[in-house]
C-alpha positions in Angstrom: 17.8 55.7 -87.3 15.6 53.2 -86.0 11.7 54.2 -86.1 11.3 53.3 -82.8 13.4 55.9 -81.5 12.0 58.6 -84.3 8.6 57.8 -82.4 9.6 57.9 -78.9 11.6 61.1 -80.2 8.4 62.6 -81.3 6.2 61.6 -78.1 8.4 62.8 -75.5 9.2 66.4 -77.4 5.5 66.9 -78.2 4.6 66.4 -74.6 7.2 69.1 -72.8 6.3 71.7 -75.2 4.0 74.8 -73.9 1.9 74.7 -76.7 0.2 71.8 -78.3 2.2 70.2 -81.3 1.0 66.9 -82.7 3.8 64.6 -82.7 3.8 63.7 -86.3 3.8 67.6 -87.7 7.1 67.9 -85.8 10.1 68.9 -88.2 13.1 67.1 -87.2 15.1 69.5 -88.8 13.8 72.4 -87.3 15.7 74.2 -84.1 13.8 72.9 -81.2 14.4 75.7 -79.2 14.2 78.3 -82.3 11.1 77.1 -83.7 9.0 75.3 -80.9 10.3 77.3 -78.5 11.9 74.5 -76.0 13.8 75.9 -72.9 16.8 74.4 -71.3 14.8 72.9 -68.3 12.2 71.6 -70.6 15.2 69.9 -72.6 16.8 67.9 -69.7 13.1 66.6 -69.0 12.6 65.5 -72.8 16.2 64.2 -73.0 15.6 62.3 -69.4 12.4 60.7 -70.0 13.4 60.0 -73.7 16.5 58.2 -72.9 14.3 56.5 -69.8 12.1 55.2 -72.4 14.4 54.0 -74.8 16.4 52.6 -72.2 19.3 54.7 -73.6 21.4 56.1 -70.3 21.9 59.8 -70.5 25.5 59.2 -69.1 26.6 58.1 -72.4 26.3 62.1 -73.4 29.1 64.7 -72.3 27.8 68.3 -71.8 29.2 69.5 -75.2 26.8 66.2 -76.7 23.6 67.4 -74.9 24.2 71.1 -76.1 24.6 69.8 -79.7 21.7 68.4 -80.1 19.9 71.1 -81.4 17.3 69.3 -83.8 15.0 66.5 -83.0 17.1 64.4 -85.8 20.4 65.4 -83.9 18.4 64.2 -80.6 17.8 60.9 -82.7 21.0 60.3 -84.4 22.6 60.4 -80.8 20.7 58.1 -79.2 20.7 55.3 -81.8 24.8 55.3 -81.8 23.7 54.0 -78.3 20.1 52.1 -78.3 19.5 48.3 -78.5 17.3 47.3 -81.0 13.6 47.0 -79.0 13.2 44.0 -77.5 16.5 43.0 -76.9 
């Protein structure tokens, strides 16, 4: 996984969630919508501005994709099966 995206990852879930979470305490294994208690329309904003920012399209995902990723490290393992290393 590149760190990059494990960053990004981290920013972008930290900021859509109702309750303050710093990005670095966030388990990547943990259920996002379990544990830190993410709802479906906070999702598709995380998902859209994280694949904005890593320049990742969100078309690349079918609906059965998006609904697996369950975990921030499922979120992260998606994405770099599609990201460009940064600065390319």
């Amino acid at each position: 996984m590149l760190p990059e995206l494990e960053s990004a990852a981290r920013e972008q879930f930290s900021a859509v969630l109702t309750h303050e979470v710093d990005p670095v305490a966030l388990d990547l294994d943990a259920d996002m919508a379990g544990q830190y208690a993410l709802t479906s329309l906070n999702k598709v904003l995380f998902l859209t501005e994280l694949c904005e920012s890593t320049k990742v399209d969100l078309a690349h995902f079918t609906e059965d994709d998006l609904a697996g990723m369950r975990t921030l490290r499922d979120v992260t393992e998606a994405l770099a099966r599609h990201a460009s290393p940064m600065g390319t």
